[in-house]
C-alpha positions as CSV (number, residue, x, y, z in Angstrom):
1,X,67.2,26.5,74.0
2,X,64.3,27.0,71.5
3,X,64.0,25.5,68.1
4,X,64.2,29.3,66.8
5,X,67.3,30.0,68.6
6,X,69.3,26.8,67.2
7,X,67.8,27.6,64.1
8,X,69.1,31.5,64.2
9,X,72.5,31.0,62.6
10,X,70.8,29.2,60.0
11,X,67.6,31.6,59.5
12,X,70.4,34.5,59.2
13,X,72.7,32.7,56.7
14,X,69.6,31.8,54.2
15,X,67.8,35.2,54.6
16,X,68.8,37.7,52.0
17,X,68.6,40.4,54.3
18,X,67.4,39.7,58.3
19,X,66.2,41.9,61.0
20,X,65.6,41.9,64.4
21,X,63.5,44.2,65.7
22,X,60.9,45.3,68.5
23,X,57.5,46.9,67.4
24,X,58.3,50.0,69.7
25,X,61.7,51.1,68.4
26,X,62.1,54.0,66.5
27,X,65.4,53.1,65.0
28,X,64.1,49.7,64.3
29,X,61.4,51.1,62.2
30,X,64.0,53.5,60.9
31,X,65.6,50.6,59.6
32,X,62.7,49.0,58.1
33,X,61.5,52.0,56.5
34,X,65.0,52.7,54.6
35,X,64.7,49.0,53.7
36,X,61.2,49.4,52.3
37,X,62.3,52.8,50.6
38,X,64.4,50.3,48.6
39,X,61.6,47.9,47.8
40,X,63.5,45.5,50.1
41,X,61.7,42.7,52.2
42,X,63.9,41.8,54.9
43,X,63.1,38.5,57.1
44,X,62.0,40.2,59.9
45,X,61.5,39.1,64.0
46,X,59.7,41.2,66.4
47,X,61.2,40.1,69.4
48,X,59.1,42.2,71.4
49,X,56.0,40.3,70.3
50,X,57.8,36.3,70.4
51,X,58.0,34.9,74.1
52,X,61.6,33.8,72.7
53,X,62.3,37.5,72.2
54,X,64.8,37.8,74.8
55,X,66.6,34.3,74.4
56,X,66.8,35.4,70.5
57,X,68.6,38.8,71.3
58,X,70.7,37.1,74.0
59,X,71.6,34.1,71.3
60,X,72.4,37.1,69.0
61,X,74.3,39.2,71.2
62,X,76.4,36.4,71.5
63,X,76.6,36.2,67.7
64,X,77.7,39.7,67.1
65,X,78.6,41.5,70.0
66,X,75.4,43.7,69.9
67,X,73.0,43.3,72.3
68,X,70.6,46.2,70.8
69,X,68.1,46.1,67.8
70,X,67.5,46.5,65.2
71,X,70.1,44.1,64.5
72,X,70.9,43.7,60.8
73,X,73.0,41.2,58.5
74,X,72.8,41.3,54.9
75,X,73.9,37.9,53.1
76,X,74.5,36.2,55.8
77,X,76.9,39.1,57.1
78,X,76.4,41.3,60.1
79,X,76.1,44.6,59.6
80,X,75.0,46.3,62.7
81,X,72.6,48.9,63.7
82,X,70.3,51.3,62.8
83,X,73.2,53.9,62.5
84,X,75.3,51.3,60.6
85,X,72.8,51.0,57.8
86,X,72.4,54.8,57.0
87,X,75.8,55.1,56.9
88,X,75.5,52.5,54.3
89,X,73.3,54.4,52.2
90,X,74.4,57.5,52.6
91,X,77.9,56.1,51.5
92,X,76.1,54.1,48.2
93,X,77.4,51.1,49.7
94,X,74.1,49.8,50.5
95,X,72.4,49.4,47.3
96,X,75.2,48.0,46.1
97,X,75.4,45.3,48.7
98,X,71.8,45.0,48.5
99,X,72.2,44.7,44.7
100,X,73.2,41.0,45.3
101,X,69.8,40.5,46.3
């Protein structure tokens, strides 16, 4: 196992707001594009573009039950998709869980 991927649990519990993500994706830069809309800077990690990529969405697949990205969590909680956070915001429960931050 890689130091990242013992360290995941950790990164995502201490990040405000954490993504996973591939350069590629359109709903990954979706995701980051609503979160920027906000003036939100989420801890970000392009798994496409880490040679730990895969063992980092396996070891978070494992977390959640997703095995997709983007995959979100917001204070330390996970939150899901792409889909997941747009129904946040269209909902208004999004700023006010990012609020916190």
């Amino acid at each position: 196992m890689s130091n990242i991927v013992s360290q995941l649990p950790k990164i995502v519990k201490e990040s405000p707001i954490f993504v996973a993500s591939k350069t590629f994706c359109p709903f990954c830069q979706a995701t980051l594009k609503t979160l920027d809309s906000l003036k939100v800077k989420p801890y970000v990690l392009q798994l496409n573009q880490m040679k730990e990529g895969q063992e980092i969405q396996d070891a978070l697949a494992k977390m959640t039950g997703q095995g997709t990205v983007p995959n979100i969590f917001i204070g330390g909680k996970h939150i899901g998709g792409n889909s997941d956070l747009q129904k946040l915001k269209k909902n208004g429960k999004l700023t006010e869980l990012l609020s916190k931050f």
